[in-house]
C-alpha positions as a LaTeX table, in Angstrom:
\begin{tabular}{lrrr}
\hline
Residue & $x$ (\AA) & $y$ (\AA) & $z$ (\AA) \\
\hline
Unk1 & $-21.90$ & $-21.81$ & 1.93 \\
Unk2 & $-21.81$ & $-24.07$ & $-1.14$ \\
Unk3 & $-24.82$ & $-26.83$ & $-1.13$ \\
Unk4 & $-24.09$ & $-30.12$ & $-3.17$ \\
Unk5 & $-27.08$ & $-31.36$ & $-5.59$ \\
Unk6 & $-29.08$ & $-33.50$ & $-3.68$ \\
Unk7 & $-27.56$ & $-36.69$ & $-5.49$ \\
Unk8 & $-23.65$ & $-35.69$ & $-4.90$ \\
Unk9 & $-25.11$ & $-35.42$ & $-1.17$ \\
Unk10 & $-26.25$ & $-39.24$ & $-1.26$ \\
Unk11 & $-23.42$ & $-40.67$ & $-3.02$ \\
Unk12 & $-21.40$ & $-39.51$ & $-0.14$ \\
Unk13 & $-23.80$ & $-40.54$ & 2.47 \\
Unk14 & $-23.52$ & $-44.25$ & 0.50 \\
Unk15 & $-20.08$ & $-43.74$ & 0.96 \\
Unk16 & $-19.72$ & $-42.97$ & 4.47 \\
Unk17 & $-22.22$ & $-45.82$ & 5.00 \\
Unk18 & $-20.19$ & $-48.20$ & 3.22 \\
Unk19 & $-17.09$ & $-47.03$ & 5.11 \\
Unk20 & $-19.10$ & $-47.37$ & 8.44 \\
Unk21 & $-19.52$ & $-50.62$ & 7.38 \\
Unk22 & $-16.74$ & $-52.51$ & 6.22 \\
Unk23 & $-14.76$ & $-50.69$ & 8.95 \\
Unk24 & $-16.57$ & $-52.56$ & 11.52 \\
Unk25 & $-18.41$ & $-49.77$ & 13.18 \\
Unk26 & $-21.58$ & $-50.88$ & 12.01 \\
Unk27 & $-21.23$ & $-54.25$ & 13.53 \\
Unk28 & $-20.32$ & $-52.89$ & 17.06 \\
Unk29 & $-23.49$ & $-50.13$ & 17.08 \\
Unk30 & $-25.73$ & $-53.38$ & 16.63 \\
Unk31 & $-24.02$ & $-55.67$ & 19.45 \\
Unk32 & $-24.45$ & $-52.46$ & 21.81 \\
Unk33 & $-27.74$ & $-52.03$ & 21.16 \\
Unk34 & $-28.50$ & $-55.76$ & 21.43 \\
Unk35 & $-27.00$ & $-55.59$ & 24.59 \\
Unk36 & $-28.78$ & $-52.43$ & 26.29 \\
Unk37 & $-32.24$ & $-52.90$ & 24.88 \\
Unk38 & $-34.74$ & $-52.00$ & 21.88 \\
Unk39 & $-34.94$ & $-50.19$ & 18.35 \\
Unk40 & $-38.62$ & $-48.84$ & 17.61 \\
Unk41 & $-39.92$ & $-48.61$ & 13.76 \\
Unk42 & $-41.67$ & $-46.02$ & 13.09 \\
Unk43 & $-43.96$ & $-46.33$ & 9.60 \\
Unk44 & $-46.91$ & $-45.06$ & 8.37 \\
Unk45 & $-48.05$ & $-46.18$ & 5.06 \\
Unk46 & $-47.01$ & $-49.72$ & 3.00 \\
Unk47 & $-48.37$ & $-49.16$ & $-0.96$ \\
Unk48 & $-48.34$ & $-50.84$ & $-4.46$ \\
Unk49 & $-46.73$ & $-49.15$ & $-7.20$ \\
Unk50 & $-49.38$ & $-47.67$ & $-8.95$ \\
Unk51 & $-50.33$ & $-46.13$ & $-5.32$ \\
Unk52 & $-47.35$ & $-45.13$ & $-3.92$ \\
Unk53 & $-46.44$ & $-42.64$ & $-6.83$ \\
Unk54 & $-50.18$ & $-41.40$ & $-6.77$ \\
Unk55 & $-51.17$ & $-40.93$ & $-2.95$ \\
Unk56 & $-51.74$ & $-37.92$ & $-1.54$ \\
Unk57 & $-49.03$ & $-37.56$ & 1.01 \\
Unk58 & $-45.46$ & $-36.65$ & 1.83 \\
Unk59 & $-42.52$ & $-39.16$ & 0.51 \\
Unk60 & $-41.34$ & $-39.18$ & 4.45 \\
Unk61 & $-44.74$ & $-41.24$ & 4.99 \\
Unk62 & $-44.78$ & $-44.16$ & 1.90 \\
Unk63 & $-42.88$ & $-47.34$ & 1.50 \\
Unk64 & $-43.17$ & $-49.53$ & $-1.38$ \\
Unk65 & $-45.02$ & $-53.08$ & $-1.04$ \\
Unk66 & $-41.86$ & $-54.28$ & $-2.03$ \\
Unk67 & $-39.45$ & $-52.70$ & $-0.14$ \\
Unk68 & $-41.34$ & $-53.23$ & 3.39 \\
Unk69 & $-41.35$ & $-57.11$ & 2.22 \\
Unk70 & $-37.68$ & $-57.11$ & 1.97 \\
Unk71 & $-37.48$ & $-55.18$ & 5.42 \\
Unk72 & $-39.50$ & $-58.22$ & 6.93 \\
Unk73 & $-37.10$ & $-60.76$ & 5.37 \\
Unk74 & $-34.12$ & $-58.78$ & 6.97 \\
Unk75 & $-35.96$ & $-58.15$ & 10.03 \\
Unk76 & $-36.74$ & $-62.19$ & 10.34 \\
Unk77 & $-33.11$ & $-63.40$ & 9.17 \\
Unk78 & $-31.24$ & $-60.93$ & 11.46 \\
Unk79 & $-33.07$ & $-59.31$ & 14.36 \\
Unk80 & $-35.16$ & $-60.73$ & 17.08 \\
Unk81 & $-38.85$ & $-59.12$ & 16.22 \\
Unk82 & $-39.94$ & $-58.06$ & 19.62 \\
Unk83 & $-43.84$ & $-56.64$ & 20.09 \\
Unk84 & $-43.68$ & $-53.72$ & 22.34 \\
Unk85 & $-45.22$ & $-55.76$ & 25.04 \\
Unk86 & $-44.55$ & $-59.42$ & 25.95 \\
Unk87 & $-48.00$ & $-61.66$ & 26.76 \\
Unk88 & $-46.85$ & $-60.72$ & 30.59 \\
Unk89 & $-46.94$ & $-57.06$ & 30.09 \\
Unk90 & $-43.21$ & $-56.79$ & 30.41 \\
Unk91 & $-42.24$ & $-53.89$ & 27.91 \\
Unk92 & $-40.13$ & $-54.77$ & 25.54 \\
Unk93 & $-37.31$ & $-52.65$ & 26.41 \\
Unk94 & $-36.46$ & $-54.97$ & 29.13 \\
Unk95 & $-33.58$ & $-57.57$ & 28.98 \\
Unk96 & $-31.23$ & $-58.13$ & 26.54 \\
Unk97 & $-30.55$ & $-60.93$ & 23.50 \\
Unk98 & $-28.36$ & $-61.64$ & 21.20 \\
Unk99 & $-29.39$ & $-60.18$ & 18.24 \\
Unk100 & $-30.59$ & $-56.75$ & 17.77 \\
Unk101 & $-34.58$ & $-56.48$ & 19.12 \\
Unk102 & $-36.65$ & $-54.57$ & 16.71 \\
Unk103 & $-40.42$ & $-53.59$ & 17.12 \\
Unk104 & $-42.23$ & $-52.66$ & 14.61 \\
Unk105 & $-44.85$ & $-49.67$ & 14.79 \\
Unk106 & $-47.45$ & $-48.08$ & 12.74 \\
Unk107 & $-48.92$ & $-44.51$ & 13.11 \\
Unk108 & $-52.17$ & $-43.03$ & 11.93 \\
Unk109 & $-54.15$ & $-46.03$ & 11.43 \\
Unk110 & $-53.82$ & $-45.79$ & 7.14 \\
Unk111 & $-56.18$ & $-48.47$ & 5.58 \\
Unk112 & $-53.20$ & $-50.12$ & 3.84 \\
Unk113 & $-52.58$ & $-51.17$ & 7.18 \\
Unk114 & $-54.90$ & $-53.93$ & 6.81 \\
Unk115 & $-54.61$ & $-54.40$ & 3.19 \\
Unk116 & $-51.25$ & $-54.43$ & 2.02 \\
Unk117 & $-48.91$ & $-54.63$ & 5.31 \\
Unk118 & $-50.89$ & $-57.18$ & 7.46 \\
Unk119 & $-50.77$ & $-59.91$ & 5.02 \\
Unk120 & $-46.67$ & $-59.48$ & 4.47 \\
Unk121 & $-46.33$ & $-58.86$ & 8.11 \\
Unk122 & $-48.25$ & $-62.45$ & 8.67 \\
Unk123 & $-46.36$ & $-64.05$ & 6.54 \\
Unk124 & $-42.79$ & $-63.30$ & 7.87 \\
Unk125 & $-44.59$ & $-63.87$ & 11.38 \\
Unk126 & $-43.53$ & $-60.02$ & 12.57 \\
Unk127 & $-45.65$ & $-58.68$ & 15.43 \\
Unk128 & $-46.41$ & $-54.74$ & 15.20 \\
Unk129 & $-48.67$ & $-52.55$ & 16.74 \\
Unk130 & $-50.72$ & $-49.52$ & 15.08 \\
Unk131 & $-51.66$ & $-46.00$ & 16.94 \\
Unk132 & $-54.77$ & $-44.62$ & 15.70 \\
Unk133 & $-57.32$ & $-41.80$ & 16.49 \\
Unk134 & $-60.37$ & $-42.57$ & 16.79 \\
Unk135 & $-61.74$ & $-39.63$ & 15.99 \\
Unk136 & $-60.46$ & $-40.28$ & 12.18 \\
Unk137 & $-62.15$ & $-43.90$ & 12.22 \\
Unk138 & $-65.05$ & $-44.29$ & 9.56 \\
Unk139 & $-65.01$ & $-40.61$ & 8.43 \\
Unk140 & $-65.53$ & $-39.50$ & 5.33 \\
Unk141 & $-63.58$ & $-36.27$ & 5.46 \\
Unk142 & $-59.92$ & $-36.16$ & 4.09 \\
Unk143 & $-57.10$ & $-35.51$ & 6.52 \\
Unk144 & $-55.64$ & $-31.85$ & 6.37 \\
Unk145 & $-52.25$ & $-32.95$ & 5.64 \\
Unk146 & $-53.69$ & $-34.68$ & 2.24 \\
Unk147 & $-55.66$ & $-31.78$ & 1.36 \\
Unk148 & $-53.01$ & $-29.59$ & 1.52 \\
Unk149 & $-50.63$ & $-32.26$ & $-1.13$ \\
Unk150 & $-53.15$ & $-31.92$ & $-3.37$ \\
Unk151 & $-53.69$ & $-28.02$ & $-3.27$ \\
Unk152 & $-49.47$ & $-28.22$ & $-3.50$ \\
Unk153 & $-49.95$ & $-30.64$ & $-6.84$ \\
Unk154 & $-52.67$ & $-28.42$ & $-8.34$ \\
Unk155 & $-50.46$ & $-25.23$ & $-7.71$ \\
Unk156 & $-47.21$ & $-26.72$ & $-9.21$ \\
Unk157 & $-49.47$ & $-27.71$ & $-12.25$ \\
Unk158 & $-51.17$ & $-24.52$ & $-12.57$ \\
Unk159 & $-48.41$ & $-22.17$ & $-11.84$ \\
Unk160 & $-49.83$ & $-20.64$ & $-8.92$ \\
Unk161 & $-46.96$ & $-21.97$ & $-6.24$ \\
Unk162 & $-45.61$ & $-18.37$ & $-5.94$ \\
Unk163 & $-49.46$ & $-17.32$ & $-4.99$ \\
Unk164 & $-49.58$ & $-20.34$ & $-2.81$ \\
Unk165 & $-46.37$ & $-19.55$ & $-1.00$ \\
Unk166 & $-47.68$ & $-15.99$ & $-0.35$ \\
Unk167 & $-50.77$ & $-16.89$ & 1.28 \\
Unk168 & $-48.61$ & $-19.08$ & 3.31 \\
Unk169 & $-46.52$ & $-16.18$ & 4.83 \\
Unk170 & $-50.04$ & $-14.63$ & 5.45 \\
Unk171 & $-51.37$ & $-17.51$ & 7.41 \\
Unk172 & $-48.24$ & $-18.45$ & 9.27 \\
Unk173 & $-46.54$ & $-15.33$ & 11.40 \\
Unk174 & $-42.62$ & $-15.54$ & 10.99 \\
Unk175 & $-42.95$ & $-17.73$ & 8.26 \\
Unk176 & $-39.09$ & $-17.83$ & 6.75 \\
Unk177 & $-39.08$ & $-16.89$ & 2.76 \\
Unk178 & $-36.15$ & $-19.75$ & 3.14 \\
Unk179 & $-38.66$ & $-22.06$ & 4.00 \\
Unk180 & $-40.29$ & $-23.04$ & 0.79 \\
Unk181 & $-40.94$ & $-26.90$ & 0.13 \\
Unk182 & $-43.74$ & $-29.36$ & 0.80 \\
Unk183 & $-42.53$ & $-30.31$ & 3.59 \\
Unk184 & $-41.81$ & $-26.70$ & 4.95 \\
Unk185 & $-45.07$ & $-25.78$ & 4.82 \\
Unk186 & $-46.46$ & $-28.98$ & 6.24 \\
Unk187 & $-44.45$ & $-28.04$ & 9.51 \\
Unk188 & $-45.43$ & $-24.46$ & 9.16 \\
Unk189 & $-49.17$ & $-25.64$ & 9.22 \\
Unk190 & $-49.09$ & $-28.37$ & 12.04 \\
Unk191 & $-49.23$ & $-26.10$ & 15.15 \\
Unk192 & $-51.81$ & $-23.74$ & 13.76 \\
Unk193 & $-55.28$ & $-24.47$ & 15.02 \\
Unk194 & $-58.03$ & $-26.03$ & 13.14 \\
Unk195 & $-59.90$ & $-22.84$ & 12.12 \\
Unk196 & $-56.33$ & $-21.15$ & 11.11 \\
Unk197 & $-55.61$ & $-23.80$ & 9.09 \\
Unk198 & $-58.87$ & $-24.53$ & 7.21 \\
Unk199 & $-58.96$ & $-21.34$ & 6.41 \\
Unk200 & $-55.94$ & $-21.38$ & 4.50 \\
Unk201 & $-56.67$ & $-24.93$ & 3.36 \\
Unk202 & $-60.19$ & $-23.00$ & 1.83 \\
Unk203 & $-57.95$ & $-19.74$ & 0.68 \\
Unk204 & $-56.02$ & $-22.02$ & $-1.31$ \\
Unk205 & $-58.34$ & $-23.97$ & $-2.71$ \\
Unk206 & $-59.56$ & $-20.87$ & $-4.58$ \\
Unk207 & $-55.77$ & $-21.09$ & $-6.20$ \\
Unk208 & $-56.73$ & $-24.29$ & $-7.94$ \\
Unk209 & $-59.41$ & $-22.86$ & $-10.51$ \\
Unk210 & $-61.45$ & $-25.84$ & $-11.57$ \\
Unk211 & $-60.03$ & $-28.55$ & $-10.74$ \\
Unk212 & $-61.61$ & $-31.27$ & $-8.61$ \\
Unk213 & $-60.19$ & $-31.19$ & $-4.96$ \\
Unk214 & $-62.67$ & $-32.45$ & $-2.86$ \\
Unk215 & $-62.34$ & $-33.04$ & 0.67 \\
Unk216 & $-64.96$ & $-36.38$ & 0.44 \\
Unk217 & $-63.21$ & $-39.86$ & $-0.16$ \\
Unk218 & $-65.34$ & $-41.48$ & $-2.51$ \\
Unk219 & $-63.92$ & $-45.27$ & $-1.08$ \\
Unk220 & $-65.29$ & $-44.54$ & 2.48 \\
Unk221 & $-62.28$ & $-43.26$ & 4.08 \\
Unk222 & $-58.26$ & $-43.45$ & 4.22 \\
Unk223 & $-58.28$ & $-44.44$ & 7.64 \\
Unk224 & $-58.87$ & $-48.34$ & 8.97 \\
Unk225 & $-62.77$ & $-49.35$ & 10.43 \\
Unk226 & $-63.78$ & $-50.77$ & 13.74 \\
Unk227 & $-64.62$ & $-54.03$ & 12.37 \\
Unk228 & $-60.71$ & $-53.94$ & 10.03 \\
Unk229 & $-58.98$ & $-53.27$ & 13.79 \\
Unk230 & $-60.95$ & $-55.67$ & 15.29 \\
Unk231 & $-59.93$ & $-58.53$ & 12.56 \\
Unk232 & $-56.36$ & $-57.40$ & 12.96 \\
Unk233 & $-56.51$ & $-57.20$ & 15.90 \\
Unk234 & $-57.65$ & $-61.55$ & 16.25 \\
Unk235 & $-54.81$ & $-61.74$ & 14.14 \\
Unk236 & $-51.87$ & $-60.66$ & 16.75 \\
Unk237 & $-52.03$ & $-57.16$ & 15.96 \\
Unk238 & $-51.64$ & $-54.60$ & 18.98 \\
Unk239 & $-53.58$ & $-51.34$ & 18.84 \\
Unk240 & $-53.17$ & $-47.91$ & 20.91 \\
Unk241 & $-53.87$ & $-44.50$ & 21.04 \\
Unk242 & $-52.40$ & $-41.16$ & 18.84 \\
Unk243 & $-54.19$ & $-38.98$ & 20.36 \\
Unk244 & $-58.37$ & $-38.55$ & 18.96 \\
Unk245 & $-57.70$ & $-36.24$ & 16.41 \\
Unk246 & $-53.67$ & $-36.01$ & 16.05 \\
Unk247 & $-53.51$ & $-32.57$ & 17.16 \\
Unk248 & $-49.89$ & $-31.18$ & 18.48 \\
Unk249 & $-50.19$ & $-31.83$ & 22.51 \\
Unk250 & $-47.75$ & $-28.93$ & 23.44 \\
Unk251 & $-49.48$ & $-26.55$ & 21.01 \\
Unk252 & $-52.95$ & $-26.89$ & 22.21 \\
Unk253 & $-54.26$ & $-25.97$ & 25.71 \\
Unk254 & $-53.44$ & $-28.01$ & 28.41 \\
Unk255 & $-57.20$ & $-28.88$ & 28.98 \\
Unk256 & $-57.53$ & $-29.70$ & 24.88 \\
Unk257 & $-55.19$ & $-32.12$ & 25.47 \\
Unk258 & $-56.28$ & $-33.87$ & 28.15 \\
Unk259 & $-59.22$ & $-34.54$ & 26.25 \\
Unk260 & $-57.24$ & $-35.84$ & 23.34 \\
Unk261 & $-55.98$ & $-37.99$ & 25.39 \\
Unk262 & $-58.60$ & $-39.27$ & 27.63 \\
Unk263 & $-61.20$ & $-39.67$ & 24.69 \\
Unk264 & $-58.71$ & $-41.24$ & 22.48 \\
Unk265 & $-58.03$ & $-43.79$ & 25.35 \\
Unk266 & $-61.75$ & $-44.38$ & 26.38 \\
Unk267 & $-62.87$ & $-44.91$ & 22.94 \\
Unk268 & $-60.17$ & $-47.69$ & 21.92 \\
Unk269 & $-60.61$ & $-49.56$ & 25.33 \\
Unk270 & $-64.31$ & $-49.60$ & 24.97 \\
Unk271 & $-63.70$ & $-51.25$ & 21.66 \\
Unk272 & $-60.35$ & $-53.24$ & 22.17 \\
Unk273 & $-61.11$ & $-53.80$ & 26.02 \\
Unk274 & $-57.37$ & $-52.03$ & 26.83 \\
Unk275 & $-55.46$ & $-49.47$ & 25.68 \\
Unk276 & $-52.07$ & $-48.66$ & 27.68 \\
Unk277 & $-49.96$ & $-47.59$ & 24.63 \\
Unk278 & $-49.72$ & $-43.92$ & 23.59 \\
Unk279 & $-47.69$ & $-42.14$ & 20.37 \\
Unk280 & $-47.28$ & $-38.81$ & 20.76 \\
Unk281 & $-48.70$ & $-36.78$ & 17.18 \\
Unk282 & $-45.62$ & $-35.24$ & 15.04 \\
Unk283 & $-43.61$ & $-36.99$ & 17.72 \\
Unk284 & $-44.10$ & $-33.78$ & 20.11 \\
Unk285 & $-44.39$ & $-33.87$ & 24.03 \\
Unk286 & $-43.34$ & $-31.98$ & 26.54 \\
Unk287 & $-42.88$ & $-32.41$ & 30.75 \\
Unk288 & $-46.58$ & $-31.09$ & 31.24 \\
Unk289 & $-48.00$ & $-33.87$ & 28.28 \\
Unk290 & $-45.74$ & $-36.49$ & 29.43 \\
Unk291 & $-47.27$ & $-35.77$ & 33.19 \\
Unk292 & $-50.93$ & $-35.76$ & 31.66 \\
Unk293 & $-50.21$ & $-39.19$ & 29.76 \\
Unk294 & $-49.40$ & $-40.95$ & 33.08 \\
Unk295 & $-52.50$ & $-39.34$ & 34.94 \\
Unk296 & $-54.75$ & $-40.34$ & 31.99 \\
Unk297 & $-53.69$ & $-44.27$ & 32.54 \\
Unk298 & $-51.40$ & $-45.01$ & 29.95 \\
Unk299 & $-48.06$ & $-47.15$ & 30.60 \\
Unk300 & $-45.90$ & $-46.05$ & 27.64 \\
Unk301 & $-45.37$ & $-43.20$ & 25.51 \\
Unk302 & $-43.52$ & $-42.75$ & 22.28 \\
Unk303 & $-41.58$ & $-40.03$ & 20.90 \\
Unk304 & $-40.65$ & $-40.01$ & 16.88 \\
Unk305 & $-36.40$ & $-39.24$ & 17.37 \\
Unk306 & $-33.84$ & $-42.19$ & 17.07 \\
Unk307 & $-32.27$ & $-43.93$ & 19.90 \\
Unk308 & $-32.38$ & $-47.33$ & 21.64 \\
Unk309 & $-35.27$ & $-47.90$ & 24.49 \\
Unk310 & $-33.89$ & $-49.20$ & 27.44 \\
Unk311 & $-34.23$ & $-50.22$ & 30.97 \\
Unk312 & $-33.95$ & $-46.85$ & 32.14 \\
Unk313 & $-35.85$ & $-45.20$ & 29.48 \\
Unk314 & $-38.44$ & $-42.74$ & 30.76 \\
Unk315 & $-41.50$ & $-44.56$ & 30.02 \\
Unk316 & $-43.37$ & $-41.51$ & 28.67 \\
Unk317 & $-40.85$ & $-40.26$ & 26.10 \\
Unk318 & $-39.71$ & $-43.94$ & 24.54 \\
Unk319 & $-37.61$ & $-43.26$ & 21.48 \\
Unk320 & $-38.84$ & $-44.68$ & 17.86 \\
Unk321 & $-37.15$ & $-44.02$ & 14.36 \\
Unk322 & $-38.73$ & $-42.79$ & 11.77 \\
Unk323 & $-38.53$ & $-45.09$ & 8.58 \\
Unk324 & $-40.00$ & $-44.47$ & 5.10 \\
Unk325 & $-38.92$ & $-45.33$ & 1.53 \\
Unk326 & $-35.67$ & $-42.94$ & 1.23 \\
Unk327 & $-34.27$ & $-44.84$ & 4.89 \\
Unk328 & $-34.61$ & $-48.37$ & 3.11 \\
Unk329 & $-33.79$ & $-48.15$ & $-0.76$ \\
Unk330 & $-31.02$ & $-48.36$ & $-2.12$ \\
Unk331 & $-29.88$ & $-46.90$ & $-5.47$ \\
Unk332 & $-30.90$ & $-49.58$ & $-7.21$ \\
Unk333 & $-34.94$ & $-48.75$ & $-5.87$ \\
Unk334 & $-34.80$ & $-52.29$ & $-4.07$ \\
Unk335 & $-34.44$ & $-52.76$ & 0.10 \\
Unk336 & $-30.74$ & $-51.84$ & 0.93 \\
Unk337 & $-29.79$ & $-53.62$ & 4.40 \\
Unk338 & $-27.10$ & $-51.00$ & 4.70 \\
Unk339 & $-29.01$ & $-48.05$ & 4.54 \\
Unk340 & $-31.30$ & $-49.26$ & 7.24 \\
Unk341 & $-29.12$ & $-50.45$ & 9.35 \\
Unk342 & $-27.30$ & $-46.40$ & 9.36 \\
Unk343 & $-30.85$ & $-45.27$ & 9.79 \\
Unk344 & $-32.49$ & $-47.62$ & 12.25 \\
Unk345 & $-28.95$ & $-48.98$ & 14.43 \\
Unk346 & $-26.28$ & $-46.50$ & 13.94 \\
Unk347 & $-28.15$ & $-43.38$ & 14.23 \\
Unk348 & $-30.27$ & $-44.76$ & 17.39 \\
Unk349 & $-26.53$ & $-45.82$ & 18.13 \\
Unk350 & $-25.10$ & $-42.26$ & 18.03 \\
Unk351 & $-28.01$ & $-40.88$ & 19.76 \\
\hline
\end{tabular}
């Protein structure tokens, strides 16, 4: 089968979007979904320039300062910006309005929470809520998935990615020789277990030679502090749980899980006084984690697929899409309204 270069690919994705568009399809996805319920945002982190092309993580993860600001403007002129709970407790996937309801989510807990997208949030007056572990909170240590974008940089500058890729076959039974990217092996590494994958982490580390890879943040951390979540948190901000230490639920024993859960919750009501909001890690649940989420005292749980949460929306498996820089740019680098509205409406649309 004959693959187009990536940028024939997104000239005709522009161009179905555009046709989507001005046929009037577009329009009628959003007045169904303003009718049955609620889009959920998914992000992760909101950087300056310089930052954005220099941090340690996968493109899927970043948006541009810019960019999110011009999401907020769209968000404020044309949506209703819902918080995933009203004052009342009422989730917000209840009712119906006018305009499409959009809430706005944050995973991980990233510093530049606080820094860079709480002060634009503020300013266009759009609630969101962040999911953070707990266990991450005020640690020094780097998180794997960084570690290993840095052991992929140092590889692709010293021409060891062929060494890198074989130690990845070692470490990962049934790993596909098809599967070769970034991102591959990110996926590839997320259900191992810790030992499993620090030992490849380590393994490959010894691929890198001399350079400086160091698994200390010199600035104190990546993640947001107590006393950051509690100042956001005065500020409108809602906070729950991703688990303690944002490992895979359905990979992990049943009874590993549990306490992922019940630590994660314990420890963020004992410093937020509630926490009834869970986001599943990677996204991943399954009948057994959804049943251990309810038992463990949380009221909603949310998946990472597209698709509109409504009335009838099992409460434990609560759709959210998944937005990053590539979903909200247009060619021009700047915030295209019509490629989010085919990645955030007509996809949840289609679902």
């Amino acid at each position: 089968m004959i693959r187009l270069p990536q940028s024939a690919r997104r000239r005709l994705r522009s161009l179905y979007i555009r046709i989507l568009y001005f046929s009037g399809l577009l329009w009628w996805a959003k007045s169904r979904i303003a009718r049955d319920g609620v889009v959920v945002l998914t992000l992760h982190r909101v950087l300056p320039e310089p930052e954005f092309e220099q941090a340690d993580c996968q493109k899927g993860m970043l948006v541009r300062d810019t960019t999110f600001d011009g999401l907020l403007s769209y968000l404020r002129a044309r949506c209703e910006c819902v918080p995933l709970l009203q004052p009342g407790g009422q989730p917000a996937g209840a009712g119906k309005g006018s305009r499409v309801r959009v809430a706005l989510t944050f995973d991980d807990g990233w510093r530049d929470n606080y820094h860079t997208a709480l002060p634009l949030a503020l300013r266009h007056e759009v609630p969101f809520t962040v999911f953070i572990c707990p266990g991450f909170i005020e640690h020094r240590e780097t998180f794997w998935p960084a570690a290993v974008v840095k052991l992929w940089r140092a590889a692709e500058r010293s021409g060891t990615l062929g060494q890198l890729r074989e130690l990845w076959r070692a470490t990962v039974s049934g790993a596909s020789a098809e599967r070769d990217t970034l991102d591959d092996l990110m996926d590839d590494l997320k259900p191992l277990d810790a030992a499993r994958r620090n030992s490849f982490i380590d393994a490959a580390r010894s691929l890198a030679g001399n350079e400086n890879l160091s698994t200390q943040n010199e600035n104190g951390g990546e993640f947001l502090t107590w006393q950051q979540i509690k100042e956001m948190a005065k500020q409108g901000v809602a906070f729950g749980s991703h688990t303690d230490t944002h490992r895979i639920l359905p990979k992990i024993p049943v009874s590993e899980a549990l306490r992922e859960l019940q630590v994660s919750r314990g420890t963020v009501e004992f410093n937020l006084k509630s926490c009834s909001l869970l986001a599943y890690p990677n996204g991943d649940w399954s009948e057994t984690v959804r049943t251990l989420a309810s038992q463990c005292g949380y009221r909603f749980a949310f998946a990472n697929s597209p698709g509109v949460w409504k009335t009838g929306t099992n409460p434990f498996s609560i759709p959210r899409v998944n937005i990053w820089e590539g979903k909200l740019a247009g060619d021009d680098g700047k915030f295209s309204r019509l490629e989010f509205e085919y990645a955030a409406f007509w996809l949840s649309y289609r679902k």
